[in-house]
N, C-alpha and C positions, 0 to 999 in steps of 0.2 A: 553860101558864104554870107559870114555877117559883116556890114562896117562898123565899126567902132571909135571908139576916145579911150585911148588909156589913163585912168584917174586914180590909180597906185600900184603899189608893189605889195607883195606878200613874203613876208619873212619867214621860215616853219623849220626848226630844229627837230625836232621830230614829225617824221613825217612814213611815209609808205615808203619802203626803198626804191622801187622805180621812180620815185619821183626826185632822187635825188642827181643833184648836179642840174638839176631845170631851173628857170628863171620863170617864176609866176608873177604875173602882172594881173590888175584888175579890168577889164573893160567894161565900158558902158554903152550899150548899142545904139547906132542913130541911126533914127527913121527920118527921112526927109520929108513923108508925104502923113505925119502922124504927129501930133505934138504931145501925147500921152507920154505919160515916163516908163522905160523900158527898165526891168531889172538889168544889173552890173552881175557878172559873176568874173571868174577867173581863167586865164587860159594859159598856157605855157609860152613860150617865147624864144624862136630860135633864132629870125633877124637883128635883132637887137633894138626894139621900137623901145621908147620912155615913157614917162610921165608925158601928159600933152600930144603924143602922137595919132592920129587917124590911122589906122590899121586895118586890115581886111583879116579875119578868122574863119575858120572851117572848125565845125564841131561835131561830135560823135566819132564814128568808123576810122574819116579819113584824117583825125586830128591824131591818132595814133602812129600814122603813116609819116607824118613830119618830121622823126624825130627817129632817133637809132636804136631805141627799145620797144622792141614790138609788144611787151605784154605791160607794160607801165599804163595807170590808171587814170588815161586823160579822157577829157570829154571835150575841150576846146582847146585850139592851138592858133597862136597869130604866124602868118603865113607871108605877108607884106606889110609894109608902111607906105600911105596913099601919099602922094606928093599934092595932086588935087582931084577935087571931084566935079564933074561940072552938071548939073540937073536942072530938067526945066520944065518946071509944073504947069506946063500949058498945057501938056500933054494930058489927056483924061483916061483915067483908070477905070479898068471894068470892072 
């Protein structure tokens, strides 16, 4: 699972038909322990997160599984909206 920022919406009139009737949003991944910039991509939206919200996504296999159309062409799906996240870089990574 990834966290993320949701930092837009994607509007697509033409688009693949599985993917219609879905809410695509853009997210931008945050790494807490990394201050490099993470590519943003796209993922569907079935809780209804916004603009501005921290979100937890699943991507690949089980992002297919979120949603009522089992053969639609998703790759990432946000899954929750984080109320907060609490982390603490004392801790040392191996």
């Amino acid at each position: 699972m990834i966290l993320g920022k949701v930092v837009g919406n994607v509007w697509a009139t033409r688009k693949e038909e599985g993917l219609t009737g879905l809410k695509l949003l853009v997210v931008k991944p945050i790494d807490y322990y990394d201050d490099r910039p993470l590519n943003s991509f796209v993922a569907t939206d079935s809780v209804g997160a916004g603009i501005g919200d921290t979100v937890l996504v699943v991507k690949g296999s089980s992002a297919r599984k979120t949603i009522e159309k089992d053969n639609a062409p998703i790759d990432a799906s946000i899954i929750g909206i984080i109320d907060e996240i609490e982390i603490d870089k004392n801790i040392e990574l191996k």
